[in-house]
C-alpha beads as a LAMMPS data file, in Angstrom:
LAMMPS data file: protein, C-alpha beads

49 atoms
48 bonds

1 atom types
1 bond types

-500.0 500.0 xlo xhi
-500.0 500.0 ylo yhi
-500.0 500.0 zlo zhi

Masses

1 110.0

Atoms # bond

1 1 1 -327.747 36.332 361.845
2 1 1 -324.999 37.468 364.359
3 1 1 -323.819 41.161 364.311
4 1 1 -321.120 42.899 365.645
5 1 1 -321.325 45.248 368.563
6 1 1 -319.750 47.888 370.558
7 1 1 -319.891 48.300 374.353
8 1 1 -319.132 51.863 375.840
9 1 1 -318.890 52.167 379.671
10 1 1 -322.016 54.480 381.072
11 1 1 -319.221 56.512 383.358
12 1 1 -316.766 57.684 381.548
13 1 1 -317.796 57.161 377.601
14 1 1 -315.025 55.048 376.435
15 1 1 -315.533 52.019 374.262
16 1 1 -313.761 49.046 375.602
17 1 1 -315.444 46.183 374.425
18 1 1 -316.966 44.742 371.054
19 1 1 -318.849 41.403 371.168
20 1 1 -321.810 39.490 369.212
21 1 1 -325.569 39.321 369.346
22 1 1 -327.796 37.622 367.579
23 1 1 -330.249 39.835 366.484
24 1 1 -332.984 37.449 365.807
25 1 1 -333.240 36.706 369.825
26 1 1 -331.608 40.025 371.424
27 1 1 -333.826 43.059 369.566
28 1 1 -333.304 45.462 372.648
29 1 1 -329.870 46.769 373.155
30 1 1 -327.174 44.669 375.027
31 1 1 -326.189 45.840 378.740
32 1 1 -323.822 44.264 380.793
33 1 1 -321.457 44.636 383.520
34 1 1 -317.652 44.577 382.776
35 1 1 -314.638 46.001 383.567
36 1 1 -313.168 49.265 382.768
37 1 1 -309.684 49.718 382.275
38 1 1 -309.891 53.643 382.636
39 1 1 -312.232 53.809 385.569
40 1 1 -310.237 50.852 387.014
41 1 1 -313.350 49.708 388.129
42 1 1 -316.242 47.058 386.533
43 1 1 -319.152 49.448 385.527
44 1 1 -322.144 49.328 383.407
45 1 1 -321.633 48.721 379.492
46 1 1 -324.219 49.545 376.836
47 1 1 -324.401 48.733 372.978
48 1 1 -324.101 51.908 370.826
49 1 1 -325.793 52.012 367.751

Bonds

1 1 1 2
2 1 2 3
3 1 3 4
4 1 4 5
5 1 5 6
6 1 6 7
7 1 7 8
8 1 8 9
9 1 9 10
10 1 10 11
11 1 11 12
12 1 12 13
13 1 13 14
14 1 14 15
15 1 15 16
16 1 16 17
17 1 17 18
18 1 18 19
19 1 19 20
20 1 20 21
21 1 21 22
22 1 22 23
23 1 23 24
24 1 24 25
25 1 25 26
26 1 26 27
27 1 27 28
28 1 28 29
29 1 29 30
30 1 30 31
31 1 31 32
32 1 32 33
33 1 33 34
34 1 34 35
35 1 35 36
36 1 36 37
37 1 37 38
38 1 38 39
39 1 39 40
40 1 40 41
41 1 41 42
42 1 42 43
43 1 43 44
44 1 44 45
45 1 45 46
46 1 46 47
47 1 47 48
48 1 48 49
């Protein structure tokens, strides 16, 4: 049961990255640290609903 998932940077709003979670394990929201191409710098990333 794997879904699809968007990642939007915490600074500046933009949505860089999609990914997988399982859903089954991973009921909270996904967070993790990546890079940003527009801040040019690696920042926080959130899942969006």
């Amino acid at each position: 049961m794997r879904e699809k998932v968007i990642l939007v940077c915490e600074d500046c709003l933009s949505r860089n990255y999609t990914t997988e979670k399982n859903k089954l394990n991973t009921a909270k929201r996904v967070v993790i640290k990546k890079y940003c191409p527009r801040c040019n710098k690696h920042t926080v990333h959130k899942e969006t609903k």
